[in-house]
N, C-alpha and C positions, 0 to 999 in steps of 0.2 A: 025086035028090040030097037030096031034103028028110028023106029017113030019116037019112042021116047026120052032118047040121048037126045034125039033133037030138041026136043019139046023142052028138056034140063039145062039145055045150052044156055036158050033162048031166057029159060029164067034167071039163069046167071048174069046173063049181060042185062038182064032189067034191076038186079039187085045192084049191082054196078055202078051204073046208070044214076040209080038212089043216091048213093054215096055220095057222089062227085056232084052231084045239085046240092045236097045237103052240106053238105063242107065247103062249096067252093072253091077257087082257084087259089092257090097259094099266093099271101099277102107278104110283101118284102117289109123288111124289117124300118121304124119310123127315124128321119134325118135326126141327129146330134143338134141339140140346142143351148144355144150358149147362158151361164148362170147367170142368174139377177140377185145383183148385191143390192144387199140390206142398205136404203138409207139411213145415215147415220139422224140423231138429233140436231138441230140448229141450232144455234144461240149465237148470243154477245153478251158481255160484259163490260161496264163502265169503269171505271177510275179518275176520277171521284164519280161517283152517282150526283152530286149536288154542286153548286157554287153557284158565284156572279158571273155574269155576264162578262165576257172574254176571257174566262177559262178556258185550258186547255184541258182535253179528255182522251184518255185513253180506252181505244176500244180493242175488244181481245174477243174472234170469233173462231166458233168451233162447227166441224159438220159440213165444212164447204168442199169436201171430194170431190162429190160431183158437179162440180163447176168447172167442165172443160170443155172447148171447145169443139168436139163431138160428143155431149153428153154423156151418156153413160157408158164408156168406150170399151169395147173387148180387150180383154186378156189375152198375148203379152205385150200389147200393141198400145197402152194410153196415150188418148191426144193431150194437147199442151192445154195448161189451164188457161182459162178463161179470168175477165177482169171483173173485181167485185167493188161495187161501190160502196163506201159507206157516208152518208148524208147527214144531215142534219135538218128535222121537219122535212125530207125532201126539194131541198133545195137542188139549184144549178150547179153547185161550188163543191164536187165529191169529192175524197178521200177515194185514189183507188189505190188498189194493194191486190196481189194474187193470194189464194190457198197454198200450203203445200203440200206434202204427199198425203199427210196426214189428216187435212180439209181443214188445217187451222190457220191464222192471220193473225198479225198485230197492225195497228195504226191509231191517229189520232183524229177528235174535230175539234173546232175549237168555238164555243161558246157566244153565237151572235152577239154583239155589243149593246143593240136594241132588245134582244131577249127580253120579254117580261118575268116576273115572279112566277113560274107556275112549274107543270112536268111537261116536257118538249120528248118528244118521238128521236132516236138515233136508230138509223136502219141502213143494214147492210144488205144488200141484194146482186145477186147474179147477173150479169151483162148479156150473157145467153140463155141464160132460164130465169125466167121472174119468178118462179116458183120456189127456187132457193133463195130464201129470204129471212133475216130474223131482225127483233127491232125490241132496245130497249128504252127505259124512263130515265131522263135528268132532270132532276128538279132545281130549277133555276133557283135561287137565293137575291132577296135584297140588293141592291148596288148601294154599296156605300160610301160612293166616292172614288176618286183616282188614287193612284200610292202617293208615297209621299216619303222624302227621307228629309231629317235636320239633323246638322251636325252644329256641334255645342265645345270649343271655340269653332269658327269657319275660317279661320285665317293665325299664323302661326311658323313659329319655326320648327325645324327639323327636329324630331323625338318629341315634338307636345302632344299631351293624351287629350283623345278626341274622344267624348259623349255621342252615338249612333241612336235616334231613336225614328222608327216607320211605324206608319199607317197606311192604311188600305188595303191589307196583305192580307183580305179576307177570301182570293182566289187562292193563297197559295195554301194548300192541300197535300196531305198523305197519304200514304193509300188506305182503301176503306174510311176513306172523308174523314180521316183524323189531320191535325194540326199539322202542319208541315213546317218548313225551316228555310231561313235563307242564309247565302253565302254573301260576305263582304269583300270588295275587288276595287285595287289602288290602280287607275290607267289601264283594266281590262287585266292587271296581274292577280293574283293572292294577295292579300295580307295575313301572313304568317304569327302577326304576333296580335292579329283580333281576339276578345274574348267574348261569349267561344269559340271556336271556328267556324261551326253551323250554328246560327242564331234560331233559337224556335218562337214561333209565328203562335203567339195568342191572341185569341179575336180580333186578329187581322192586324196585331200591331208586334213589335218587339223594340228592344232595347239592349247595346251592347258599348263596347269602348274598342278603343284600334291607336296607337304609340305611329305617327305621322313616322317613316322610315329615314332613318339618318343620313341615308345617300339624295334625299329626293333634294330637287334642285328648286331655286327660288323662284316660284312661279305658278301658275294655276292646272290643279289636278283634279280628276274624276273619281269619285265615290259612289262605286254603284252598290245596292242591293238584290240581289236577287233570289227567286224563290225556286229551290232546290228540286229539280225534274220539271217545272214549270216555269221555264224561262221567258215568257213573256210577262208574266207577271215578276215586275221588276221599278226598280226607281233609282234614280239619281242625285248627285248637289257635288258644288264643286265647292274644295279647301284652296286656299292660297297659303303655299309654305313662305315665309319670308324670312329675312335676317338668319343669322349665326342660330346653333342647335342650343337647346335650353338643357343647360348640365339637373341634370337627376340629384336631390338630395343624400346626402350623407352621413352618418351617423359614426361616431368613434369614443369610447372611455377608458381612459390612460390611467393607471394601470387597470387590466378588465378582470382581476380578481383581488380581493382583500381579505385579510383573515377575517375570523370570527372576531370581534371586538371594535369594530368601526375604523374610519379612518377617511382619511379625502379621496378625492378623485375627480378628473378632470374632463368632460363632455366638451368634444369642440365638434363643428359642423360644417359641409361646404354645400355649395348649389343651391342653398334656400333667398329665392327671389321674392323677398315678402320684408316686410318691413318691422314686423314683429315675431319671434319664434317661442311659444309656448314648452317649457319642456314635464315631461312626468316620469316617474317613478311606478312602473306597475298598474298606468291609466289615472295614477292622481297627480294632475299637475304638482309642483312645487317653487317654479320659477318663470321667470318669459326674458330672454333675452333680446337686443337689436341685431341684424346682422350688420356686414361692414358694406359698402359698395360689391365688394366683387363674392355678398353671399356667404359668406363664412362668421361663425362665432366662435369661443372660445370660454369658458364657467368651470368655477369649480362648484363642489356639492362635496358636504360630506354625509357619510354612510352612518346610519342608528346603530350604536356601539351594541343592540339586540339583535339585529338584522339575521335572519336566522342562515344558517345551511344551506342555498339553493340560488336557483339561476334567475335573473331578474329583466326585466327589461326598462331599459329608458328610452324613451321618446321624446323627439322635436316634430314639430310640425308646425306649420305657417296657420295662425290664431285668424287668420280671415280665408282661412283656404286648408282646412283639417285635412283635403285629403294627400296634399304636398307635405308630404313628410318622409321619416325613415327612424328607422330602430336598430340599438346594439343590446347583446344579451352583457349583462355583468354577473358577477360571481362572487359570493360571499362560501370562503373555504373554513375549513376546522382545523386547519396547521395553523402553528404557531407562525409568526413573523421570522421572516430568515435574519441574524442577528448579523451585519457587515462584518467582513472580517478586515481585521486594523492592518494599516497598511504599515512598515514595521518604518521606523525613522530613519533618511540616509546617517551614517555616522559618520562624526567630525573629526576629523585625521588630529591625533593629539600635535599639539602644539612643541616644539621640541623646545625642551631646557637649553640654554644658551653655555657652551662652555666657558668655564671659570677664567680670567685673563690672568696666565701663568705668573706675572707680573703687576699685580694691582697696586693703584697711589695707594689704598689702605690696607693695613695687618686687621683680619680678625680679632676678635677681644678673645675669643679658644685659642687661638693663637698663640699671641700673647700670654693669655695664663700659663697654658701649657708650658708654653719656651721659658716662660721663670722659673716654675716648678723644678723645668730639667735643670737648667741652670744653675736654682739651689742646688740641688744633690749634688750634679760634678763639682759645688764650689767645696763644699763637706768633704767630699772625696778628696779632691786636690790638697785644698788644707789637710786632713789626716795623711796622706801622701809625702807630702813636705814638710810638716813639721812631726810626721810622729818621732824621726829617729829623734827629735830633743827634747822628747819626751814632755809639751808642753803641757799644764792641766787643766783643767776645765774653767780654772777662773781667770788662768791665761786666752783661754781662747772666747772666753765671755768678753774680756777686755780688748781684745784686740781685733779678732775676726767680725766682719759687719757686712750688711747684703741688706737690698733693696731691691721693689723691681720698677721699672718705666714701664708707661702704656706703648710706646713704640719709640724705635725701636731698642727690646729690651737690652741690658746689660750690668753686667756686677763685677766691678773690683775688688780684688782683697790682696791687701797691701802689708807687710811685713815692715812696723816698724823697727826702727832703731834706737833706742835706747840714749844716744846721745847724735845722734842725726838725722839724715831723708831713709826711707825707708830702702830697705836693702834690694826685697825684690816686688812685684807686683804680677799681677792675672788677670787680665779681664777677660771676659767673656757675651759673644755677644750669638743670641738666640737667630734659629735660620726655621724655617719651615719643614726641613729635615735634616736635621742638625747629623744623623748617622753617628756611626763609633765615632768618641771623642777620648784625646790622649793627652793626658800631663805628663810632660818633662821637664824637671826641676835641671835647670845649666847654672854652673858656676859664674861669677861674673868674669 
């Protein structure tokens, strides 16, 4: 047996032997290699794509990641970016600007002055790899001249309205090459009360107004133009403020309502520095008045007794200068007229009656009558008194009793004659103002 145990050994270590030729020696596993990012796309973009010659342009790139200064640098270790130029035709004169994380950039160039009419190359390129590069078209435009600002008055006092008109503002541009707009600046400030605040730029020209500031001092200012994100495209003209502020006109109608049925009313005016003032009714003249030296008038006008229900306007304005004016609204109402109410008379303190003088040079004529009437009767009385006991009769006392009166002062005697002498007795009597009880006593002699 022991020859062919051998013999089986020997074939095993040759099947063996096979294996390990065939397969070979064991291969170590292959080194870790670092990932390769996706370049991104390049590009730029323009803003404006077009204009004249010394335009400003805005360039906006994208895809410049890898623009660092180890190129394509490992993870988490990036180097610093790298610097990128951007040109014009490839000129000497770059725009540089970095990427950032992102591989985007903003910057500007600005528009060779000699530029021709045509589409000129803007290119942005890598400082460490020329291979990162993108590059677009401006289409140069016409020159049509320098800017240009007038101002219309140029010289003036403080508060005069100033006429703004530019040309040449054919650089100044919006984005996607529409119109753009300028701002107006008094001495490098604002002007707040320009209209309108950003002036918009048609075919390179526009047209605005600006009220000179009432603080500005007497002496020579700057009026700049300038075109909005494109500040070099700009122009200037100098105002000379002088003398005292020019007062603003004014408009006023006393009373500024009337009823329904017509009636006057009184237009007066200040600040109109003109030599003639037109006035209207609703835009139809009616009148023209002079003002005085110091600008002021004074008119009446009356109102169409039709004049309907509603709010009206009159106007003044200077007849060689329509736009120096100013406006009051007036008012025709549907109430009646408010009626005064009467203001009531002071009253006059009666005049007092004078008291009678208890003692007057003259008797009343009542008086007097009165005081004879009485008179009479007591004399009647007295006589029936005295002589009834002797029973005289009536043709005795016809005969012999008598009475009269005086105007003053009154009196009556009655006298008893005697038959063969002077009368035995007599009575007289003489009227008082208040004669009171009066008494006959018949005395013996």
């Amino acid at each position: 047996m022991f020859p062919y145990a051998f013999r089986a050994r020997r074939s095993l270590t040759a099947v063996l032997a096979c294996a390990v030729f065939a397969w070979g020696a064991p291969v170590a596993a292959p080194a870790a290699t670092p990932p390769v990012r996706a370049a991104a796309a390049r590009s730029i973009t323009l803003d404006p794509s077009q204009g004249p010659p010394g335009s400003r342009v805005g360039v906006h790139g994208y895809g410049f990641d890898n623009c660092t200064t180890a190129g394509i640098a490992p993870e988490p270790n990036p180097a610093e970016a790298a610097e990128i130029h951007v040109t014009w035709e490839g000129d000497d004169d770059p725009s540089v600007v970095t990427a950032g994380a992102d591989g985007e950039f903003e910057t500007d160039v600005t528009v060779p002055s000699d530029a021709t009419p045509d589409s000129h190359k803007v290119t942005a390129r890598c400082t460490v790899n020329s291979k990162l590069r993108a590059t677009a078209d401006f289409q140069v435009t016409a020159d049509t001249g320098p800017t240009a600002l007038a101002l219309d008055p140029a010289d003036g006092p403080a508060g005069t309205s100033v006429a703004v008109t530019g040309s040449g503002f054919d650089g100044c541009t919006g984005g996607g090459g529409e119109a753009g707009s300028v701002t107006l600046t008094w001495d490098g400030g604002p002007l707040p009360d320009a209209t309108p605040a950003e002036v918009p730029v048609d075919r390179g020209a526009f047209a605005a107004e600006f009220a000179v500031p009432s603080d500005a001092d007497a002496t020579d200012h700057t009026v700049a133009a300038t075109c909005v994100g494109y500040e070099q495209v700009s122009a200037e003209q100098r105002f000379t403020v002088t003398g005292a502020p020019v007062s603003q006109p004014e408009v006023k109608v006393d009373p500024a309502s009337l009823p329904f049925g017509g009636g006057s009313a009184t237009v007066s005016g200040s600040g109109f520095n003109c030599p003639e003032v037109a006035l209207s009714w609703e835009g139809e003249q009616w009148d023209t008045v002079a003002p005085d030296g110091d600008g002021a008038f004074d008119t009446e006008f009356q109102v169409a007794p039709d004049a309907a229900e509603a709010s009206y306007t009159v106007r003044a304005e200077c007849t060689d200068d329509p736009g120096a004016g100013a406006e009051a609204t007036f008012s025709v109402t549907g109430e009646d007229p408010v009626t005064p109410t009467p203001t009531p008379p002071t009253p006059t303190p009666p005049t007092p009656t004078p008291t009678p003088d208890p003692t007057p040079d003259t008797v009343p004529v009542g008086l007097v009558v009165g005081s004879g009437l009485l008179g009479a009767a007591l004399l009647a009385l007295a006589g029936y008194a005295f002589l009834g006991h002797r029973h005289h009769g009536p043709r005795w006392v016809h005969d012999h009793v008598s009475s009269r009166l005086r105007p003053a002062p009154a009196a009556t005697d009655v006298a008893e004659p005697s038959e063969t002498g002077p009368p035995t007795r007599s009575v007289r009597l003489e009227p008082h103002p208040d004669p009171g009880e009066q008494t006959l006593r018949e005395e013996d002699p």
